[in-house]
C-alpha positions in Angstrom: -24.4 -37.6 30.9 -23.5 -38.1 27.3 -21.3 -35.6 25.8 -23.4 -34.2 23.3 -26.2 -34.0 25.9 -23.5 -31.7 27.9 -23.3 -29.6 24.5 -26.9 -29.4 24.2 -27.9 -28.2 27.3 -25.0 -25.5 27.6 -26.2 -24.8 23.9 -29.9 -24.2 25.8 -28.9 -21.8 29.2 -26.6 -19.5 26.5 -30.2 -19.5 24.5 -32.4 -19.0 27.4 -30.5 -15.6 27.8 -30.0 -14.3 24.5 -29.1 -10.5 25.5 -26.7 -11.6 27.9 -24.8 -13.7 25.4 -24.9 -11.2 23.1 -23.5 -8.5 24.9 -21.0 -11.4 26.3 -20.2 -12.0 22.8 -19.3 -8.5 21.4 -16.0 -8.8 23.4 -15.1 -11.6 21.8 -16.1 -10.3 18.0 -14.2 -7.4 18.5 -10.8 -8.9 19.9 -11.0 -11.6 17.0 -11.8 -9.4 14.9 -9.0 -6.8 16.0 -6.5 -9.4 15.6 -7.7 -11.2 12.2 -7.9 -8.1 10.7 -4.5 -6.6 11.8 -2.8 -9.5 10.7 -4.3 -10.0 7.7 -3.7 -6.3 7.2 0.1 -6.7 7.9 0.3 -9.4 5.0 -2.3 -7.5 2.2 0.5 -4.7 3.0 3.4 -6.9 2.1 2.2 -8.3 -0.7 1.6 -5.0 -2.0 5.2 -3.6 -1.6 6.7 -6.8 -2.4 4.7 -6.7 -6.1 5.8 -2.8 -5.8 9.1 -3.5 -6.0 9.1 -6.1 -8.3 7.4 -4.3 -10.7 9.9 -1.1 -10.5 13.1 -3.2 -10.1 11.8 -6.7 -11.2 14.9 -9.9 -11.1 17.6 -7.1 -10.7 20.7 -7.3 -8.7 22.5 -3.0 -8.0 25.6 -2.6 -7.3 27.4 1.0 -6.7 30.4 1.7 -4.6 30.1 2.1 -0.9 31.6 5.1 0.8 34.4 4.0 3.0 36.3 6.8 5.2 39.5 8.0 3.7 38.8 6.1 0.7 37.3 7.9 -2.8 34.2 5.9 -4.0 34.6 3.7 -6.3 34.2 3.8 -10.5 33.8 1.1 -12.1 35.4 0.6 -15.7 34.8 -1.5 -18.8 37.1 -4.3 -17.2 34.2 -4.4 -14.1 31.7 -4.7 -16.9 33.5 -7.7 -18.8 33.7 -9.4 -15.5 30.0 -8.8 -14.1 29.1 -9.9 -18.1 30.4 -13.6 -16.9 27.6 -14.0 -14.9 24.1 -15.6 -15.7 22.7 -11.3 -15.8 22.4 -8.6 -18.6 24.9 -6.0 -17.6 23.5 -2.5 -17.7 26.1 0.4 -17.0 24.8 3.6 -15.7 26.0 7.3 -14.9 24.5 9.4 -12.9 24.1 13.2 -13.3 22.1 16.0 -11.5 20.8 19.0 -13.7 17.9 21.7 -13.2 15.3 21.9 -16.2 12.3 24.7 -16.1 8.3 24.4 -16.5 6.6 26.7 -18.6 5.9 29.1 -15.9 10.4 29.3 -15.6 9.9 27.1 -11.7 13.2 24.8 -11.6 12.7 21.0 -11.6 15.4 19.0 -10.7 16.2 16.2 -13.0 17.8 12.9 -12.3 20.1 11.8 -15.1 21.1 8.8 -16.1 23.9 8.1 -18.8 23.1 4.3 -20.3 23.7 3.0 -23.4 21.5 3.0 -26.5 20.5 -0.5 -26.4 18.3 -0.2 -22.7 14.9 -0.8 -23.5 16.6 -4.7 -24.7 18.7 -5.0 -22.1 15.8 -4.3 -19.6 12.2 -4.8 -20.4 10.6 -2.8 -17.7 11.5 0.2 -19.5 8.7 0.5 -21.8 8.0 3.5 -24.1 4.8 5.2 -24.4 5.5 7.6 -27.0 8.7 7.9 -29.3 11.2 5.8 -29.9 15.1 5.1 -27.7 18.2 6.5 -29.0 19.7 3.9 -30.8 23.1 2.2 -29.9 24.8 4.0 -32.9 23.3 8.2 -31.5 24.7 7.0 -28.2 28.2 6.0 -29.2 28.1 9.0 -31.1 27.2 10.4 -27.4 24.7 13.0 -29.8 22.1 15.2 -27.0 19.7 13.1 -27.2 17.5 12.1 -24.6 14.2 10.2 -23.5 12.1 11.0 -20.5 10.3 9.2 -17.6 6.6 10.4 -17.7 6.8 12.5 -14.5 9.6 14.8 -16.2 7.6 14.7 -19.4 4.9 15.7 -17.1 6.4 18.4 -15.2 8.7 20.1 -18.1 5.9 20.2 -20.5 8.7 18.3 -22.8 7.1 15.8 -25.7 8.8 13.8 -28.5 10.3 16.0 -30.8 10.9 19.3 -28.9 14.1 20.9 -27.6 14.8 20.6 -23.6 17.3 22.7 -22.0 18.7 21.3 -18.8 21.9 23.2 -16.6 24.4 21.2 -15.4 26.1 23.4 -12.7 26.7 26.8 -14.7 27.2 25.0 -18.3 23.6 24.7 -19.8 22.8 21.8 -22.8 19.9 21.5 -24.6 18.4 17.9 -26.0 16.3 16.5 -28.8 13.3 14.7 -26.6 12.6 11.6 -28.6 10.7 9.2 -26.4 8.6 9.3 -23.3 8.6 6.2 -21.1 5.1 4.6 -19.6 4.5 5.8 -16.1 5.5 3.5 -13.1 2.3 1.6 -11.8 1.8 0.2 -8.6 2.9 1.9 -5.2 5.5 3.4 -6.0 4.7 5.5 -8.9 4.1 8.6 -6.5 7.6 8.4 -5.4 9.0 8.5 -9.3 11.2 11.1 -9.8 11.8 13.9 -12.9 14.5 11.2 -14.6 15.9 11.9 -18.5 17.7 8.8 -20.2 20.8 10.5 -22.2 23.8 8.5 -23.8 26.2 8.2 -21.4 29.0 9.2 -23.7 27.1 12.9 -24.3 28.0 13.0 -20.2 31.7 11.9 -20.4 32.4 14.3 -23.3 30.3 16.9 -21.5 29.8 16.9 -17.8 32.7 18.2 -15.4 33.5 15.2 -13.2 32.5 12.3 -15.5 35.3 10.3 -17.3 35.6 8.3 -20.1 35.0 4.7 -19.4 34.1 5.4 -16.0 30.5 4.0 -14.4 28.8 5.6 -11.3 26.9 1.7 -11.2 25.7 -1.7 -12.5 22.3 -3.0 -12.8 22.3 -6.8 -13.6 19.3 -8.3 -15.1 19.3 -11.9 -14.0 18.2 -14.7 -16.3 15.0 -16.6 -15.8 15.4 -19.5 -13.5 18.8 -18.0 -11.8 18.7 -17.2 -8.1 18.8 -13.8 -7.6 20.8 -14.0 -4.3 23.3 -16.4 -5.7 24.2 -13.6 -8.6 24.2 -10.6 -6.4 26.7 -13.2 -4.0 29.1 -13.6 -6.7 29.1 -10.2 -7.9 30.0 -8.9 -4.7 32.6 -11.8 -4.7 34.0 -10.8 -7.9 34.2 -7.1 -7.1 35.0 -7.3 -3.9 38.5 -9.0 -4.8 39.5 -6.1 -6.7 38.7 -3.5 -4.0 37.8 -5.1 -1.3 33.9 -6.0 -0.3 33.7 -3.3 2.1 33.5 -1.2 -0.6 31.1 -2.0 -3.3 27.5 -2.3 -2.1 25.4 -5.1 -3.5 21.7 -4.7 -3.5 18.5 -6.8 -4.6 14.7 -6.8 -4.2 15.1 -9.8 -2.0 17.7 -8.2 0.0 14.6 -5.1 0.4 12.1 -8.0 0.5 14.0 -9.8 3.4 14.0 -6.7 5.5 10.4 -5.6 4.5 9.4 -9.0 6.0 11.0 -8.7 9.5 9.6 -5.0 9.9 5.8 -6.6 8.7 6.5 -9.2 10.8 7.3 -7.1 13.8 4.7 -4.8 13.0 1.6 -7.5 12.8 3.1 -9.1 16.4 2.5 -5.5 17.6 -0.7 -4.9 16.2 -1.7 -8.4 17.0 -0.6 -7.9 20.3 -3.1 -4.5 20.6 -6.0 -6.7 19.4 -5.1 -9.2 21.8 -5.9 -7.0 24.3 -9.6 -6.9 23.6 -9.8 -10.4 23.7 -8.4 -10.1 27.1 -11.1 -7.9 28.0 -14.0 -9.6 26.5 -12.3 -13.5 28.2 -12.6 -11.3 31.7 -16.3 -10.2 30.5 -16.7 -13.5 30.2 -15.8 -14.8 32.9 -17.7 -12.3 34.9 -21.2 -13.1 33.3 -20.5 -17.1 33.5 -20.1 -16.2 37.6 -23.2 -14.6 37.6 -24.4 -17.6 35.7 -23.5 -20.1 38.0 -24.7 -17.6 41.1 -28.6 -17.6 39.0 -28.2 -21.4 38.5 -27.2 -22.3 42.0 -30.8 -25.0 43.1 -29.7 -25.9 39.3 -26.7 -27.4 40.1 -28.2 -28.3 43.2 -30.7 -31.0 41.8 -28.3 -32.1 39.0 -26.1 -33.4 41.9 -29.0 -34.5 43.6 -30.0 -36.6 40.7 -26.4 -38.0 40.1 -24.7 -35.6 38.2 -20.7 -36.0 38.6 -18.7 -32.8 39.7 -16.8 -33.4 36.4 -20.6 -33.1 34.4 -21.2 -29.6 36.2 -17.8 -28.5 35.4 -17.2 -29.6 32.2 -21.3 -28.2 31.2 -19.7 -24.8 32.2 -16.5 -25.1 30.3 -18.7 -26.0 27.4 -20.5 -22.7 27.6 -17.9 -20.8 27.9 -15.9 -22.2 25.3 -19.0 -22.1 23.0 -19.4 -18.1 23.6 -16.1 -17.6 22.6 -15.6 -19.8 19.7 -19.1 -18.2 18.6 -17.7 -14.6 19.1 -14.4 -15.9 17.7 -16.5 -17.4 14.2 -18.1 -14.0 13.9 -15.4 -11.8 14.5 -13.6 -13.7 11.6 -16.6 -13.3 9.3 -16.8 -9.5 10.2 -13.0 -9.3 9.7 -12.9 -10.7 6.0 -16.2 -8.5 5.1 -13.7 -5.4 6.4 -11.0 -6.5 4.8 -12.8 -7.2 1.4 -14.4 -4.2 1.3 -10.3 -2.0 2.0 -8.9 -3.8 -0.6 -11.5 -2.9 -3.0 -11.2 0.5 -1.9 -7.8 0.9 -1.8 -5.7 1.0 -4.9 -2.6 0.2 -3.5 -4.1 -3.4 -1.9 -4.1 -5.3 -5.3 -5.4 -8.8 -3.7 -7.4 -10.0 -0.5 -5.6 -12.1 2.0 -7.1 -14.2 5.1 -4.7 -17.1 5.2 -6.1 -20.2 6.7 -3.0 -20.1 9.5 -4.5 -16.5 10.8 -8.2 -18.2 10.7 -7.1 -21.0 12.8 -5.0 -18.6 15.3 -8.0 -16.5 15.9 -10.1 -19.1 16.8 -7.9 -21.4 18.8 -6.9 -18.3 20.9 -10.8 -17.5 21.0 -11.2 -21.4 22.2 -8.3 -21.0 24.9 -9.7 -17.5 26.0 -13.0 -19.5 26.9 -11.5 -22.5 28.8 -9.0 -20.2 30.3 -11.8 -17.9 31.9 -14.6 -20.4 32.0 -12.2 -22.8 34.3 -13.0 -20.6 38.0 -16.8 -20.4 37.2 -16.9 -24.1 36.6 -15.2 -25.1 39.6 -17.3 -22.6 41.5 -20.2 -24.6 40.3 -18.6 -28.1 40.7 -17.3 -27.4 44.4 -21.2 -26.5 45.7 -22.5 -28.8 48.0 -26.2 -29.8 46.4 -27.9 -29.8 49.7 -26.9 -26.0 50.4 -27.5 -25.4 46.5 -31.1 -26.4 46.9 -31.2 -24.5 50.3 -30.0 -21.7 47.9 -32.6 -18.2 47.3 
């Protein structure tokens, strides 16, 4: 018998008993559907925090000292920012301060502060104002109180452009001219933004117990287009790390958070593919069950195919075929289901900015889908090849 006679008439019994092969098939659709839509999950995730991180830190390379016991941390100076300034990055000092500002009702919010010079908004474009203006290079060498405010402290100390904000620095309190607010952080991680106020970091040498001229809490380096981000934060590390020692300056870049995002995905879909896995396994023994009862119904069947001629190989490869067919059916629907899911998430969800089925997940789904069919189908076909046709037509 010609193959595609072979695909007809499996194509014909899985017909002939249409609820059967539907309830054989919901098995199927929901393990390939389980693991397609998992996976596909796992990566729509990851390319959502990936573009979250980009889009707070962008091409950026950090670098701060690492605590090391019986060692103070490090502070940088303006020889460390000379040296980082050879590299292929825009050098942006920064120092960092706590204070404690008020809302109208008198609550305490706690403000991050960061000391950077007046010329930020050019040295990194993601900071972007949405009203006001910067303090310019010449207010902050002056180190005048002048400061500018992320959108969330604007938000929760009812501060604007051109009021007076009072923040407390341990028991010494300062007040500041507000001149700009900065445009809210988009993307995932602007519910994670905290209450942060931009002042000159000269106002915090001059001002702030602790904080000494020349002296910076960290460096973010702004890397040039068409520069490997790895390559610079290797070389800084390099060059710091020769004037006190590596194990002491910490190096850090959105690849470096990228990199370890991508094993934890990576980990997590395994998992999550493994659960879904586990339906398929269910449905391939549901499977198998109904294609036993099938060849048990077909028995005088088989019986007068042999009688006619029909090779061992024909009967067993006529049930592979159906069971391979169920499956790869189930495992075609089960992707189609997934992707409608999946479509209709990321339009519902914010956070999940584009929709992801890669063609490698599509092809995994169903080959496993195939294998799951030929895999269970192989017992029920040799039960139906080994009968003897004369007892098969005996057969009630």
């Amino acid at each position: 018998m010609r193959f595609a006679d072979l695909v007809l008439t499996a194509l014909e019994a899985l017909y002939a008993h249409k609820l059967r092969t539907l309830l054989s098939l919901l098995g199927v659709i929901i393990g390939v559907f389980a693991v397609t839509a998992l996976i596909s999950l796992g990566e729509i995730a990851t390319y959502g925090i990936r573009r979250g991180l980009e889009q707070v830190a962008g091409r950026s390379v950090f670098i701060q000292g690492q605590r090391v016991p019986g060692k103070a941390r490090v502070r940088f100076g303006e020889a460390d920012r000379r040296l980082l300034a050879t590299l292929p990055a825009r050098v942006i000092p920064y120092v960092f301060a706590s204070a404690v500002g008020h809302d109208a009702k008198g609550k305490p919010v706690g403000v991050q502060v960061l000391g950077v010079p007046g010329d930020l908004p050019e040295l990194d474009p993601g900071v972007e104002l949405g009203q006001g203006r910067f303090f310019t290079r010449s207010e902050a060498d002056r180190g005048l109180p002048l400061t500018v405010l992320n959108q969330k402290a604007a938000d929760e100390l009812k501060a604007r452009p051109g009021r007076r904000l009072e923040l407390a620095f341990g028991p010494r309190r300062a007040r500041f001219f507000v001149v700009g607010v900065t445009k809210p952080v988009g993307g995932l991680f602007a519910g994670f933004s905290r209450a942060q106020a931009f002042v000159p970091y000269r106002w915090l040498w001059q001002n702030v117990p602790g904080k000494h001229r020349g002296r910076y809490d960290a460096f973010e380096l702004k890397v040039r287009p068409g520069v490997r981000v790895k390559l610079v934060a290797e070389r800084a590390k390099a060059l710091l790390g020769r004037r006190y020692g590596e194990d002491r300056i910490q190096v850090q870049s959105v690849e470096t958070f990228t990199q370890t995002l991508s094993q934890i995905t990576l980990m997590l879909q395994a998992l999550l593919g493994g659960i879904g896995a586990l339906s398929l396994l269910v449905g391939g023994i549901g499977i198998m069950n109904i294609m036993l009862v099938s060849v048990a119904e077909r028995t005088r069947e088989i019986g007068l195919r042999k009688a006619l001629g029909a090779t061992a190989a024909a009967i067993r490869t006529q049930f592979l075929l159906e069971a391979t067919l169920l499956t790869l059916t189930g495992g075609l629907l089960g992707v189609v289901l997934a992707a409608g899911v999946l479509y209709l998430v990321v339009a519902a969800v914010p956070f999940f900015e584009v929709f992801i089925l890669s063609p490698k997940t599509v092809l995994l789904a169903l080959s496993v889908s195939a294998l799951v069919g030929i895999f269970f189908g192989v017992w029920p076909a040799d039960q139906a090849a080994r009968l003897d046709p004369i007892e098969a037509l005996r057969y009630e």
